[in-house]
C-alpha positions in Angstrom: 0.0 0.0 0.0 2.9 2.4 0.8 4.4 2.0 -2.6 1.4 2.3 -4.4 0.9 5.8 -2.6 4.5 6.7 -3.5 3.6 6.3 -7.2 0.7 7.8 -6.6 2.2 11.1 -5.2 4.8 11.4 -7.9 2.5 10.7 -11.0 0.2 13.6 -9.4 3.3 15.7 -9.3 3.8 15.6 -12.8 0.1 17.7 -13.1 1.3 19.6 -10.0 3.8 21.1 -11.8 3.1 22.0 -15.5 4.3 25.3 -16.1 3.4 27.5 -19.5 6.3 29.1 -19.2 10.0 28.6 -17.2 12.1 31.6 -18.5 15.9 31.8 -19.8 16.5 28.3 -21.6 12.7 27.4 -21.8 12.1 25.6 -25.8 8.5 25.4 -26.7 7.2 23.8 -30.1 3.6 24.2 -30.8 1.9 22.8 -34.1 -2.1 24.1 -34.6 -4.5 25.0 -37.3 -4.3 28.5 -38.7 -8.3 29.9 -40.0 -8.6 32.6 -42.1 -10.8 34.7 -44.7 -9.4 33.0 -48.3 -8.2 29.6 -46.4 -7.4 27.1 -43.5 -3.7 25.8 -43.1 -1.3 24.6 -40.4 0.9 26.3 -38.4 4.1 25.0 -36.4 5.9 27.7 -34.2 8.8 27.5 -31.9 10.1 29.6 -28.9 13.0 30.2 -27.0 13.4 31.5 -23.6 15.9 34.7 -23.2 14.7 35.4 -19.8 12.6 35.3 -17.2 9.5 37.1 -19.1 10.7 37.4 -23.0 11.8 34.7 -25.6 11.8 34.6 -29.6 11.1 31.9 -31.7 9.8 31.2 -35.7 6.8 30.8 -37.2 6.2 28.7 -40.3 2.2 28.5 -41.9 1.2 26.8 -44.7 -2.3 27.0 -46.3 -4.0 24.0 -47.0 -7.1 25.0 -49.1 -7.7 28.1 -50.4 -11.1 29.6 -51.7 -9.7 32.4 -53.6 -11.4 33.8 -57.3 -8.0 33.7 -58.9 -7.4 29.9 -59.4 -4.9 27.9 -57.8 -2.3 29.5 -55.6 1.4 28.1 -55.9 3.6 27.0 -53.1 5.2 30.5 -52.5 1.7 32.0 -52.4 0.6 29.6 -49.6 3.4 29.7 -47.2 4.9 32.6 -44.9 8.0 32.5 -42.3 8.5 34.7 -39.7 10.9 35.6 -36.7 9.0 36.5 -33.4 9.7 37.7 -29.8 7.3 37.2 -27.1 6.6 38.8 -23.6 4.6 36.3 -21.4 3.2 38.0 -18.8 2.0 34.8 -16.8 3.9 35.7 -14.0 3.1 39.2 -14.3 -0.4 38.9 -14.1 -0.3 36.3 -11.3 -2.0 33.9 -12.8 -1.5 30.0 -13.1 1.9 28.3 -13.5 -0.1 26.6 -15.8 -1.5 29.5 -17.8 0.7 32.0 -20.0 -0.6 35.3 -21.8 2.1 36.5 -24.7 1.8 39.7 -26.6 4.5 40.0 -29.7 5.6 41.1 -32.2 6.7 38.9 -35.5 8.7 39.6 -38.7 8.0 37.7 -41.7 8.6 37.4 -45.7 5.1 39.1 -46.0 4.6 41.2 -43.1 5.7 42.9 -40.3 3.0 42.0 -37.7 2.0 41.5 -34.0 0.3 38.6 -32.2 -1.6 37.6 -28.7 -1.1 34.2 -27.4 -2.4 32.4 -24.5 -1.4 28.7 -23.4 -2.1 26.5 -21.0 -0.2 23.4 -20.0 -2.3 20.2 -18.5 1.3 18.3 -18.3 5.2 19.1 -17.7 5.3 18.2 -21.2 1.5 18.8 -23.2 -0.5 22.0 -23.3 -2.8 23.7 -25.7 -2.9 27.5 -27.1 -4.2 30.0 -29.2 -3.1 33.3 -31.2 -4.6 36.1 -32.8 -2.5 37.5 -35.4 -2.6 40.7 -37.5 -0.2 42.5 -40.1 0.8 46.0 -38.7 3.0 47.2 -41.9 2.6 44.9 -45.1 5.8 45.1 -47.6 3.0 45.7 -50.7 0.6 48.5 -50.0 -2.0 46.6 -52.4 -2.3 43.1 -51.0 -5.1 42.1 -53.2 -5.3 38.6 -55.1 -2.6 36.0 -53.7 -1.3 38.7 -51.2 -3.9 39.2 -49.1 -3.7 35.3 -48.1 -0.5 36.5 -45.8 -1.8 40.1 -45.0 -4.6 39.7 -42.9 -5.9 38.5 -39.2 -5.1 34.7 -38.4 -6.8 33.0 -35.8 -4.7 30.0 -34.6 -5.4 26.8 -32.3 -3.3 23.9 -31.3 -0.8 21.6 -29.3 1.7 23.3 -27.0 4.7 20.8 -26.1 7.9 21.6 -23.9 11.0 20.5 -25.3 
């Protein structure tokens, strides 16, 4: 009975103590679905902790389908890269180990842009989160046709994993 109790305490302690976000040498990868106006894709990002409230990371995105009036888009059309730097304010705003709010801002082939995240982290190792994304200053002032795929608000949700 005591070493079934033992177990018991440290596979609970796992859950105990998930956190969203550890500071300087903290790696995230997180891989979600990406929905916007002219098409749905997939999204894989990546941060890395610089300290105790900021990191950067990259963000890739493809588009899966797109519903667009000007035929088929080709692969440079459908995906976009960008660096990104993140302040999580978890810790600021006193809220769950668990739980992690990140403004940012992101640089990318198409775009320079900012983003609000929120993840939360059920495991040490498994989590879930969201963005909201939005172009501040796009690189063509008419982003009509195939350029307004990149150039617009992104809603994204998905799997949060600590590497």
């Amino acid at each position: 009975m005591k070493k079934i109790l033992i177990v018991m305490i440290f596979a609970v302690s796992g859950f105990v103590n998930a956190q969203a976000y550890k500071g300087k040498g903290d790696v995230k990868f997180q891989i979600g679905a990406n929905f916007q106006d002219g098409g749905n894709g997939i999204t894989t990002s990546t941060d890395f902790g610089l300290g105790e409230n900021m990191s950067f990371g990259f963000v890739a995105s493809y588009l899966l389908n797109t519903t667009t009036i000007y035929g088929t888009p080709k692969f440079d059309d459908r995906v976009d890269v960008k660096a990104r730097f993140n302040a999580h304010l978890g810790n600021v705003l006193n809220i769950s180990d668990k739980a992690d709010v990140y403004p940012g801002l992101d640089l990318g082939l198409r775009n320079f842009g900012a983003h609000l995240g929120a993840r939360y982290f059920f495991t040490n190792g498994f989590g879930v989160y969201t963005e909201a994304g939005f172009p501040i200053a796009k690189y063509k002032t008419d982003s009509s046709g195939y350029d307004y795929l990149n150039n617009q608000f992104v809603f994204t949700i998905g799997a949060s994993f600590n590497l």
